[in-house]
C-alpha positions as CSV (number, residue, x, y, z in Angstrom):
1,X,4.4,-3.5,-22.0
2,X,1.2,-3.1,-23.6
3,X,-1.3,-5.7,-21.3
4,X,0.4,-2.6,-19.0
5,X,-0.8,0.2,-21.1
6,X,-4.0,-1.4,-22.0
7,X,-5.2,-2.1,-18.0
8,X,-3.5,1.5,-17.0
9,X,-6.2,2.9,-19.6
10,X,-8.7,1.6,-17.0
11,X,-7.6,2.9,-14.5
12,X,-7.9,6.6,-14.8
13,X,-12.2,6.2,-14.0
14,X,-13.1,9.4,-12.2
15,X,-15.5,8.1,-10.7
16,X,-16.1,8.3,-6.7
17,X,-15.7,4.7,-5.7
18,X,-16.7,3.3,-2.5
19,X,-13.6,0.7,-2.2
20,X,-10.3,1.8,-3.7
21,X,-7.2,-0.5,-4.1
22,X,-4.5,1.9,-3.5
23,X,-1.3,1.0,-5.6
24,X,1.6,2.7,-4.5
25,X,4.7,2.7,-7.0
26,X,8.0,3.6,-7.0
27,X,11.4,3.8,-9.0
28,X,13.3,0.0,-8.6
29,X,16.2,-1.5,-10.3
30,X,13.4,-4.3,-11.1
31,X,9.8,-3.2,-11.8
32,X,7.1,-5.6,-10.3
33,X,4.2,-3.4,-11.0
34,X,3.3,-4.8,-14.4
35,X,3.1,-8.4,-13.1
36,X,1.2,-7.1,-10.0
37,X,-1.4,-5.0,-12.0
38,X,-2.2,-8.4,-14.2
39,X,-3.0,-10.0,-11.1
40,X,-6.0,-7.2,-10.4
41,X,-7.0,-6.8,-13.8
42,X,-7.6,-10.7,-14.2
43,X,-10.1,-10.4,-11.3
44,X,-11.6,-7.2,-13.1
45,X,-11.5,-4.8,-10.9
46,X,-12.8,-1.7,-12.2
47,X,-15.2,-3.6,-13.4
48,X,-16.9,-4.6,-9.8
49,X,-19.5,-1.9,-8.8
50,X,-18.1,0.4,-6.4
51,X,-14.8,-0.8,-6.6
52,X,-11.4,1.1,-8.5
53,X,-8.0,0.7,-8.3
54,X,-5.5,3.6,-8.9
55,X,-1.7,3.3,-8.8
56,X,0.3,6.3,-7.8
57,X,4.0,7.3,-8.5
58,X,5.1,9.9,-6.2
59,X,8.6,10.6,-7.9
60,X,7.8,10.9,-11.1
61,X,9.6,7.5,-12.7
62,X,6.7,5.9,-13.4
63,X,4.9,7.3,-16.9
64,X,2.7,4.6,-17.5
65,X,-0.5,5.5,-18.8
66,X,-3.1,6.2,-15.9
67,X,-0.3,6.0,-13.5
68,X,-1.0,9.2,-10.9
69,X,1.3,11.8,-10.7
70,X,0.6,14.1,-7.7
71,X,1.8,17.5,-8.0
72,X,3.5,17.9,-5.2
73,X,6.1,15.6,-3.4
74,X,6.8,15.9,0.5
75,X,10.6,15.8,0.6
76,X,12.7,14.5,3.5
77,X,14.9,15.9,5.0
78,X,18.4,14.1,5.0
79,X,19.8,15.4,7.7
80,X,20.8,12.2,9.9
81,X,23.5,9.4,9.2
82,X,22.7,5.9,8.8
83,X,22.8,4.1,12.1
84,X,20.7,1.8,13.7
85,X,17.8,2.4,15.3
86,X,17.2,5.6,13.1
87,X,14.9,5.2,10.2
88,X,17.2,6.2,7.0
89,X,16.7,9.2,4.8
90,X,15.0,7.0,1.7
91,X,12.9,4.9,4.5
92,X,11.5,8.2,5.8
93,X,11.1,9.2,2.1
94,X,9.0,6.2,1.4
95,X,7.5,7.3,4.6
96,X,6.1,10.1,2.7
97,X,5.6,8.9,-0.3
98,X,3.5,6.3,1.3
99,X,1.4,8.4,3.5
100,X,0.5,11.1,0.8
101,X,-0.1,8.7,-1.5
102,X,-2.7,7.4,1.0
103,X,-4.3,10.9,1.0
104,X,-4.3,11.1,-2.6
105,X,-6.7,7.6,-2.7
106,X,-8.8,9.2,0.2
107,X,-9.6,11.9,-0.8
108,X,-10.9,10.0,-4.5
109,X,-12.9,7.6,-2.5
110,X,-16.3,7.5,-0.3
111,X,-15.9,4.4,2.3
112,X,-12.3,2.5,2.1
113,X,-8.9,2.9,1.0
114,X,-6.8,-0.6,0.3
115,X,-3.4,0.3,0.6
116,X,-1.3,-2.0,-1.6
117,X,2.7,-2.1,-2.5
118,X,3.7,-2.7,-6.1
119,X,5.5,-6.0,-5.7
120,X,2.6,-7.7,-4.3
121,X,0.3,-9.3,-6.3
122,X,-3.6,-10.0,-5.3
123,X,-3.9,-13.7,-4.8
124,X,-7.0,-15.6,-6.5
125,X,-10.3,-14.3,-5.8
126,X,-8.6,-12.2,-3.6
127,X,-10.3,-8.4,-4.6
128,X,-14.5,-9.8,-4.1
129,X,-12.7,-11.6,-0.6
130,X,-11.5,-8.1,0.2
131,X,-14.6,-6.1,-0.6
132,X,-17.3,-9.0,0.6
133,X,-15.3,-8.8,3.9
134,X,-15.3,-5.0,4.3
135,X,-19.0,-4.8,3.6
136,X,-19.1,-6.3,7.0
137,X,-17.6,-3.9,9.0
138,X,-18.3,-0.8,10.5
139,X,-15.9,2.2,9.9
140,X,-16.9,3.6,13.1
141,X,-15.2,0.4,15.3
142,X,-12.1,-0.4,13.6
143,X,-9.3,1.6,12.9
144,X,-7.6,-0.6,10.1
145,X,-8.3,-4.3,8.4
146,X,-5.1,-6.3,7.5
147,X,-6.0,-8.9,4.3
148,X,-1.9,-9.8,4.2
149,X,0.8,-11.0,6.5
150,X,3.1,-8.4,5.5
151,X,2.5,-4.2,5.5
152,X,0.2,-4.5,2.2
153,X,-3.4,-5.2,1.6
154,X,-4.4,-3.0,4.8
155,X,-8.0,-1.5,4.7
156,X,-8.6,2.0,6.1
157,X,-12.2,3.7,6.6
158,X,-11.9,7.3,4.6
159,X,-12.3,8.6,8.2
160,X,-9.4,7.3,9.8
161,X,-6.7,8.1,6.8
162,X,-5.3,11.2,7.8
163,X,-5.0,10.2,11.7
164,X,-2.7,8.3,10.3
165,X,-1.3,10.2,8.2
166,X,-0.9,12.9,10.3
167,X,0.7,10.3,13.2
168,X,3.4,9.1,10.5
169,X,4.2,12.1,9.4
170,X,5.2,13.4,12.4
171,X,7.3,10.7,13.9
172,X,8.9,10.2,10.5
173,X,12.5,9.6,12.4
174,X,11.0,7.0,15.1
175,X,10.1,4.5,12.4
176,X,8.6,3.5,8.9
177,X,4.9,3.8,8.7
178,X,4.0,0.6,9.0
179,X,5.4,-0.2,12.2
180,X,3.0,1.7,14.5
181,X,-0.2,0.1,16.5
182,X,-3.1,1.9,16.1
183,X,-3.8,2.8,19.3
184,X,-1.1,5.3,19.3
185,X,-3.0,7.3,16.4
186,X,-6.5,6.7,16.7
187,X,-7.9,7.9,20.1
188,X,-11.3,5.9,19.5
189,X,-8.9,3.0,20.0
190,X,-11.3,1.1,17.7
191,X,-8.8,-2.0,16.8
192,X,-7.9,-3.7,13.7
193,X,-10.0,-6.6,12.3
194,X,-7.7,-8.8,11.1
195,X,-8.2,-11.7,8.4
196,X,-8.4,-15.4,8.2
197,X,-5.9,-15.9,5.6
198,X,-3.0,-14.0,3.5
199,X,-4.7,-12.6,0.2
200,X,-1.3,-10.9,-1.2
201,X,1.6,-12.5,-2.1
202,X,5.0,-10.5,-2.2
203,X,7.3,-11.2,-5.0
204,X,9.3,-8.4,-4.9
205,X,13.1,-9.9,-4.2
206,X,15.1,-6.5,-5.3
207,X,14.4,-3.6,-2.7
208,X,14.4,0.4,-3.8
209,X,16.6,0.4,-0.3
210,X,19.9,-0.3,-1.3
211,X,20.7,-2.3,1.5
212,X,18.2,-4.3,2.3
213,X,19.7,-5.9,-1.0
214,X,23.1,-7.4,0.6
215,X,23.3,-10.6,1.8
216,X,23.0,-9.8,5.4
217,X,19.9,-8.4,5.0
218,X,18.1,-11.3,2.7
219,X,19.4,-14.0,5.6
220,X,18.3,-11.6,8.6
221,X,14.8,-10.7,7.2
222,X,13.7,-13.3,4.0
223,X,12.0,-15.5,6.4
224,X,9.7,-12.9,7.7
225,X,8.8,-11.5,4.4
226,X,7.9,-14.4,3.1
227,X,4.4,-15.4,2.3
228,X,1.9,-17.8,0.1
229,X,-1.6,-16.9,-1.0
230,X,-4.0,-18.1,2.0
231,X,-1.3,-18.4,4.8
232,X,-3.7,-18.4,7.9
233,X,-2.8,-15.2,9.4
């Protein structure tokens, strides 16, 4: 625990940077986020000019030093049974969790937000690949930048965060964040820029959804979620 502790101290800079990495954490039977967090502090990240990282724990089960604690917690509602077709009560909690969490980097940043999950580490070089390549866009013309195969390592402009935010939040029983195009909440319809190669490798093999654990589930979807550092995307 304590490369953990020593890293977290870093991370609680209040400085206004102009890229943040965005480290959203939550409660799991198996914690990745130590393992994850080595991966960005060997590339020294807070110690690139512009450039942060903050990891936040929306339910409170994470007291790492530096982790962010927001006051408040958007709760769902569980209101609908678990059938197909109809995102689950923790999926439209992570929903949440995911989105304000979003916010929360925002609103501590100037130019982008990299949303990242806590059981995917940052492959080699992978943080100065990021930031070199969103010095070469324009916030204005793209609504998003995906840097992974899988629904981590996406780029936001400050600008466009609570679009989609807002779109998430309110179609929270259609589906999981991460499953809409952006032209259905950014009316510029500027487009995503999209990567060469997969910079963030997910690790994470037990799930904070308790069935996406069975069996089933691993045979249905493993394929899909599997990745290796540089995968041409």
């Amino acid at each position: 625990m304590r490369a953990l502790v020593c890293f977290m101290t870093l991370v609680g800079a209040s400085a206004i940077n102009q890229v943040t990495f965005c480290v959203v954490t939550s409660e799991r039977p198996v914690s990745y986020l130590e393992r994850v967090l080595d991966t960005f502090r060997d590339q020294r990240v807070n110690d690139m000019d512009g450039v942060g990282l903050i990891v936040v724990n929306m339910d409170g089960t994470n007291k790492g030093a530096g982790v962010a604690h927001p006051s408040t917690r958007k709760l769902a509602v569980c209101d609908t049974p678990d059938v197909e077709g109809i995102p689950i009560c923790k999926v439209r909690q992570g929903t949440l969790d995911v989105t304000e969490s979003l916010l929360y980097c925002a609103n501590r940043t100037s130019g982008w937000v990299v949303l990242a999950e806590d059981d995917c580490e940052a492959c080699p070089g992978a943080i100065q690949e990021v930031v070199d390549a969103i010095s070469t866009l324009d916030p204005a013309k793209v609504s998003l930048a995906k840097f992974a195969k899988i629904a981590t390592g996406v780029a936001f402009p400050k600008s466009k965060v609570a679009l989609y935010v807002s779109h998430a939040q309110a179609h929270v029983y259609d589906r999981p964040h991460d499953y809409y195009s952006e032209r259905e909440w950014d009316p510029s319809g500027s487009g995503i820029h999209f990567h060469g190669r997969n910079l963030f490798h997910h690790i994470g093999a037990v799930s904070t959804i308790p069935y996406r654990n069975e069996e089933v589930y691993h045979k249905a979807y493993d394929a899909a979620r599997s990745d290796y550092c540089g995968e041409p995307m």
